[in-house]
N, C-alpha and C positions, 0 to 999 in steps of 0.2 A: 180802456186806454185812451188817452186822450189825443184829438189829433194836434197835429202840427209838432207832434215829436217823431223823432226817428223810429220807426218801428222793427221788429227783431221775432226772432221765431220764439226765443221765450219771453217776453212780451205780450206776445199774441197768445201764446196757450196760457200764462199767467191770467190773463183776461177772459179765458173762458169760450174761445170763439172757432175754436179748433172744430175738425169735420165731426168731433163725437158731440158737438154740440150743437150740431148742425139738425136737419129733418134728414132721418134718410130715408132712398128711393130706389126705386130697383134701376139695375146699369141697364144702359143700352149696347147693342149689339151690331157691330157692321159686319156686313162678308165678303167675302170674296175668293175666287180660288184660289188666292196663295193660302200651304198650309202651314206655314211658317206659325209660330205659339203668337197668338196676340200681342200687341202693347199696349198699353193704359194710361188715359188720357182722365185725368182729375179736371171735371168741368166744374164752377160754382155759379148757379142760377138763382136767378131770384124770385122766390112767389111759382116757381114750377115753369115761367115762360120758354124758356130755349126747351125742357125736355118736351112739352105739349108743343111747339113749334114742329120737332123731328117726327115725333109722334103722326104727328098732324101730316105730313110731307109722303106721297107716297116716291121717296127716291128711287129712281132707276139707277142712278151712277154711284152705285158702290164703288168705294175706293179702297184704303187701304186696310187691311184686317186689324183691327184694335177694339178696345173694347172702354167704353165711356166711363166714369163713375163719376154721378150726379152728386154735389150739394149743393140744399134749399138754403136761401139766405131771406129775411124778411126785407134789406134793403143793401145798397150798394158798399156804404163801411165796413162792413165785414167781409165784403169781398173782398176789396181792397187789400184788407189784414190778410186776411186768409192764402192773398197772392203774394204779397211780399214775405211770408213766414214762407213762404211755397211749398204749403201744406196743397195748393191747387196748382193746376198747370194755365188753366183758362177763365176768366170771369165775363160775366155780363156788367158794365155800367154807367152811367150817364155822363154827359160831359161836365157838368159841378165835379162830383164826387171823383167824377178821376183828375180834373185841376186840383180840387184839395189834398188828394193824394199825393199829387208829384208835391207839392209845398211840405205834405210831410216827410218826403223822402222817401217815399215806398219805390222800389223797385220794377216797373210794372212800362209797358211797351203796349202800345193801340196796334193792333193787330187786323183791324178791320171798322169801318165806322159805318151808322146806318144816320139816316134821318125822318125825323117823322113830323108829325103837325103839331105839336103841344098841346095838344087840344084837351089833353087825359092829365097834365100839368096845370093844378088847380091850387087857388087860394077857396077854402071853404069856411062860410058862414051860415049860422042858424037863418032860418030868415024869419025870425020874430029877435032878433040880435040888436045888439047897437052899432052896429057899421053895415054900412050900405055903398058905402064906396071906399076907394082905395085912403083918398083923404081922412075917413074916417079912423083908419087904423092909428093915427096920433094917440098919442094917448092909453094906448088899448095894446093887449096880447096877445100873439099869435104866435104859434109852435110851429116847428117844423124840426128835422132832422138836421144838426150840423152839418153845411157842406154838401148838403142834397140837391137834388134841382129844385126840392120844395124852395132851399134857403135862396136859391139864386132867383129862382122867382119873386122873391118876398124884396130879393135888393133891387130886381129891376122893377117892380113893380113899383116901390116908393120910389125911385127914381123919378120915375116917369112922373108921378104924381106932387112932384116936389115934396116931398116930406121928407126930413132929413131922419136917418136911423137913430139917433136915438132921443127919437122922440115916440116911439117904439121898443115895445120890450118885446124880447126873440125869448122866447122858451124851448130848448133844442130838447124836442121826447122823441119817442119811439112814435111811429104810425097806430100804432093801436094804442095805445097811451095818450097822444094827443087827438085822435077822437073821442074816446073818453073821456078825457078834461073838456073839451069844446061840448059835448050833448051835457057834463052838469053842469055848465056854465063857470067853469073855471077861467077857460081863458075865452077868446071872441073870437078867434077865428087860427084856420088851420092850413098851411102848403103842403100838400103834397100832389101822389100822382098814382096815375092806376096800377092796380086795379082799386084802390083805397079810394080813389075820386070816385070811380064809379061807384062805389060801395056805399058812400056816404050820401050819395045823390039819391039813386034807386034805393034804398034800405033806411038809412039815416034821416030822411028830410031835409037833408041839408042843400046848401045853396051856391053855386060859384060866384066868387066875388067879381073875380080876375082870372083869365086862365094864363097859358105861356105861347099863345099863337102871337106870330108876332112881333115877340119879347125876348126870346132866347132862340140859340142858334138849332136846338132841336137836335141835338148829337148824342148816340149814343153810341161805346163802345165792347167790340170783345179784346179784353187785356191778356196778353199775356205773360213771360216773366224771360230777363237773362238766361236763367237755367233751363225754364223747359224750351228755350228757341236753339238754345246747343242742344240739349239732350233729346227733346222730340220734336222739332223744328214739322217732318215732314206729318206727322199728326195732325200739331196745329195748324198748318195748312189744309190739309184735308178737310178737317173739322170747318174752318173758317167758308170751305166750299159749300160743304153742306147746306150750313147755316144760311149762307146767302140762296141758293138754289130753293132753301125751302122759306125765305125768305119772299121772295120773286113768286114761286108758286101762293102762300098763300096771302098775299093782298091782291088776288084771282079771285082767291076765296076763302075770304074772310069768316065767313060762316063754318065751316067745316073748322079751322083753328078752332072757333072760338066752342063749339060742340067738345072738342079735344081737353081744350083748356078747361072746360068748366066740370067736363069729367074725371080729370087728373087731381084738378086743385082743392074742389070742391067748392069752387067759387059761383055763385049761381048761373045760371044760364044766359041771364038780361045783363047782367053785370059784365060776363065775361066779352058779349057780344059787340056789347057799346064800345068798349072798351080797348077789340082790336080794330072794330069798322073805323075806331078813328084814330086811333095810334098810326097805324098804315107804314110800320118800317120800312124805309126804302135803303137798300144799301148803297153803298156811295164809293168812292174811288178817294182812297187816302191821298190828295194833292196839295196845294198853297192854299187854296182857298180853306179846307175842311182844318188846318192847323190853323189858321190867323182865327177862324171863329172858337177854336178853343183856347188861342193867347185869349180872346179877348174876354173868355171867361175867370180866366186866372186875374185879369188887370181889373174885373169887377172887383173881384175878392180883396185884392189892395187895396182898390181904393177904399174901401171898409177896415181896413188894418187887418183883414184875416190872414196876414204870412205868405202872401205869395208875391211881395215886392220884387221886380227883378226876377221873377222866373220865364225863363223860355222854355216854352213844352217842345220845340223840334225835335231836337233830341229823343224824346216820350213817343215818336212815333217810329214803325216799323214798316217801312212802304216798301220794302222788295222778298216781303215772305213768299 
């Protein structure tokens, strides 16, 4: 489906993106002594990070009795979908792909924001390639995912460098797909972000051109939707406690995550390691400042003609869950 249209529950299943198209994973389990029958809380994660997060967390403050159910997502678009069909109750994702979202119309509330160092936010190149610098991309191809933080990276980045886009060809692939094209030398260079940067660093030989230290506001979000803030409001709270608790605990310890994560994912151990030592989510207080760096995400994308002229995210956020 393509963005920057309305999108719709059959839509979204027409395109194939529904939870049976998902990875599935085993649910997680909270207790407590109410014996009241559980509720259920549809989470959408990406690459396994939130469920190897809890995992990883040994929490003391159980809260309310409900019961998780995980889907793997390979990047943030399909959360998006998957929360505006609300086929999910909760997703994980970056501050690009949730400004491109509200542009499409998607349905979807910031529920909680974290911030981290962009450091796992990378422009990747061979380094026996033909660019060596950001100016060198004139001319030359580089992929990323529509409306990712790869692609906002890719616009601030030529920004910065004075090169006007289209002087620049954007190839919008899949993450495994544009490293692919990038090792046979189809296109010259790649945005994205971990675990994928690390992946192609440690594994790939590949090179960073540019990261997003810096450069973007470093925002990520857990979305969640109209419906499920009427119907399970005190859930997604719960959950959003979780999240942060075990957020706080492990950039303590980073190392134990990242042990978690490379078990869960399969993602190797040095990869996964790099990967959270500098990601470093810190979670943050949804205020004036954390909405004006995500307008000013949206007014990149304008000024590029991506559809979000005239958008205000205020609205898009949910600061009294």
């Amino acid at each position: 489906m393509a963005w920057g249209r309305d999108w719709s529950r059959r839509g979204f299943l027409r395109a194939g993106v529904g939870l049976g198209a998902v990875i599935a994973v085993p649910a997680l389990l909270t207790g407590c002594d109410d014996k009241k029958a559980p509720g259920v809380l549809k989470v959408g994660d990406q690459r396994g990070g939130l469920q190897a997060l809890l995992s990883a967390y040994p929490d003391d403050k159980p809260g309310l009795d409900y019961q998780v159910e995980w889907a793997q997502f390979p990047n943030a678009a399909p959360v998006i979908e998957a929360l505006n069909a609300r086929a999910i109750d909760v997703g994980a994702v970056g501050d690009a792909p949730f400004g491109f979202g509200l542009a499409g119309k998607a349905q979807v509330k910031a529920v909680a924001a974290y911030r981290s160092s962009g450091a796992g936010t990378a422009i990747l190149v061979k380094g026996d390639g033909p660019v060596r610098t950001v100016a060198d991309l004139a001319g030359h191809t580089i992929a990323t995912s529509k409306g990712s933080i790869g692609h906002f990276l890719v616009l601030r980045a030529l920004a910065e460098a004075g090169v006007p886009v289209d002087r620049v060809t954007i190839a919008f692939l899949a993450p495994n797909d544009a490293k692919a094209a990038l090792l046979a030398g189809s296109i010259d260079a790649w945005a994205t972000w971990d675990p994928y940067t690390a992946l192609g660093e440690l594994h790939d030989g590949l090179t960073v051109l540019v990261n997003a230290e810096g450069r973007m506001p470093g925002l990520s979000y857990l979305l969640s939707t109209p419906a499920a803030l009427s119907q399970r409001r005190d859930l997604v709270r719960d959950f959003v406690g979780r999240i942060n608790r075990a957020r706080d605990f492990t950039r303590a310890q980073p190392d134990k995550y990242a042990a978690v994560f490379a078990e869960q994912t399969g993602v190797p151990a040095e990869v996964a390691l790099l990967m959270i030592r500098r990601t470093n989510f810190q979670p943050v207080v949804i205020d004036d400042g954390i909405i004006a760096d995500q307008q000013s995400v949206v007014d990149q994308f304008a000024k590029v003609g991506l559809g979000c002229d005239g958008l205000d995210v205020r609205p898009a956020f949910e600061r009294s869950l």
